[in-house]
C-alpha positions in Angstrom: -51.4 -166.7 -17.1 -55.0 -165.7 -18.6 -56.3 -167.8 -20.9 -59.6 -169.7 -22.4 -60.5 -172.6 -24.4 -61.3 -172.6 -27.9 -63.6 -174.9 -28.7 -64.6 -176.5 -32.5 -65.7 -179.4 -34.5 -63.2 -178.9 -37.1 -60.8 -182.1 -37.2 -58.2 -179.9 -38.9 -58.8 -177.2 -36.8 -55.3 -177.0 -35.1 -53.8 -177.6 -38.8 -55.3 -174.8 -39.8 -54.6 -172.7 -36.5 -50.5 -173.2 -37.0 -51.0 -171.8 -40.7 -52.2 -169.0 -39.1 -49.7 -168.2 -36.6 -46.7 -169.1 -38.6 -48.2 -167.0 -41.4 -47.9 -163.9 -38.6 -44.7 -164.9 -37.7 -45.5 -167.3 -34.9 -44.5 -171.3 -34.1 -46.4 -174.4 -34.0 -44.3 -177.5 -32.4 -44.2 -180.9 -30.6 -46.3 -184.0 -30.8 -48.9 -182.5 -28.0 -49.6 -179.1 -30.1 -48.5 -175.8 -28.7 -48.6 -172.5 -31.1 -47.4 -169.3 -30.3 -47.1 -165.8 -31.6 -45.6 -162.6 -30.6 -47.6 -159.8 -31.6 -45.5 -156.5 -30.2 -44.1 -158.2 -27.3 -48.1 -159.4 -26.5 -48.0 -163.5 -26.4 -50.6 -165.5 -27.7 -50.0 -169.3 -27.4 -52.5 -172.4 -28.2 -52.1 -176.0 -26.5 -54.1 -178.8 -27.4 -56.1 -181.2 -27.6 -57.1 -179.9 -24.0 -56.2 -182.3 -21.4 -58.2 -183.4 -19.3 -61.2 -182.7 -21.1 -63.4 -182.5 -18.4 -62.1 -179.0 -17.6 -64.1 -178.1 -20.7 -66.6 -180.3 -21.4 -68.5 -180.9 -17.7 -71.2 -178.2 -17.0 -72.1 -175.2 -15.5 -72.2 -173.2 -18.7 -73.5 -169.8 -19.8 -74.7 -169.2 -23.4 -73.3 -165.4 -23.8 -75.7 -163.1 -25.9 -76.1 -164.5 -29.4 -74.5 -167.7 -28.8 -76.1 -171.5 -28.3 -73.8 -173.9 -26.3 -72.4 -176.3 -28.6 -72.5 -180.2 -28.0 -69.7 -180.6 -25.5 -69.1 -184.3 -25.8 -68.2 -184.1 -29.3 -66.3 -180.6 -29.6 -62.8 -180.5 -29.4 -60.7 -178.2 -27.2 -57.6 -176.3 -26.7 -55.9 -173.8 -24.6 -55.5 -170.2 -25.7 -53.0 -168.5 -23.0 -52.8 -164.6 -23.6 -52.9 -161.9 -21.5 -54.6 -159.0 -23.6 -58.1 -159.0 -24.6 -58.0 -157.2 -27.4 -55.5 -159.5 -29.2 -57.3 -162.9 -27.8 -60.6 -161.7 -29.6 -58.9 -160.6 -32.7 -56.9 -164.0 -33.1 -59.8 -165.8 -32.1 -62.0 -164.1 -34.6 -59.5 -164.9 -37.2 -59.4 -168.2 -36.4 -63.1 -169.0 -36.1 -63.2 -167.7 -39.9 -61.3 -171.1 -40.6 -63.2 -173.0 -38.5 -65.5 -175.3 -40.3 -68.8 -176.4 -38.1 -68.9 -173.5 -35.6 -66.3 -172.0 -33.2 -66.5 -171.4 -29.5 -64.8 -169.6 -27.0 -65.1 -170.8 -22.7 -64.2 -168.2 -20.5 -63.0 -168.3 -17.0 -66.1 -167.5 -15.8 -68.1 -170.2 -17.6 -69.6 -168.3 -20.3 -69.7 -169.7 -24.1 -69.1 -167.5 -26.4 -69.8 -167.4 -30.3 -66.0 -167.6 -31.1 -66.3 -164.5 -33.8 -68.4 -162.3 -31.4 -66.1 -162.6 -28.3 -66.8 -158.9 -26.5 -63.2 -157.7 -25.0 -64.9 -156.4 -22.4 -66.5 -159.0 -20.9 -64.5 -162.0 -21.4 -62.9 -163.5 -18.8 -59.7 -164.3 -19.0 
């Protein structure tokens, strides 16, 4: 599966990422958090907290354009699995609108992105 890690400062941030999907028509479930929606037969599914968080949180990074790296020992993280670039960034967009303290995106590739300028193009998956 292709997927990234959302990153945030928000301590409701997960809260506020189930109202989301369940207001699209999606799930949130189970004491370790998953989320999931079905857009068109296209899955997009969160897990979190992240675990372990060093898969997030230890370096190397890369700031994409526009973006500053957050402070990775206090950010929180979770798993975005999704398969389709164009839906991860326009979920991801929406959900970085509720984020409170900043939003981040890490790639597959290393790269932090600004979590409501995510280019579909060049994020890896």
């Amino acid at each position: 599966m292709k997927g990234a890690f959302f990153l945030s400062f928000d301590d409701r941030i997960f809260d506020k990422i189930c109202t989301l999907l369940v207001a699209r028509g999606g799930s949130c479930s189970g004491a370790e958090i998953e989320g999931q929606i079905d857009v068109q037969g296209k899955l997009f599914t969160v897990y979190g907290p992240a675990e372990p968080e060093w898969e997030f949180r230890e370096p190397p990074f890369v700031a994409a354009p526009g973006a500053s790296i957050p402070d990775m020992t206090r950010v929180r993280g979770f798993v975005i699995e999704c398969r389709w670039e164009d839906l991860f960034v326009e979920m991801v967009r929406d959900i970085a609108a509720l984020s409170e303290g900043g939003a981040w995106v890490l790639d597959g590739d290393g790269v932090v992105w600004c979590a409501d300028n995510v280019d579909p193009g060049l994020v890896r998956l």
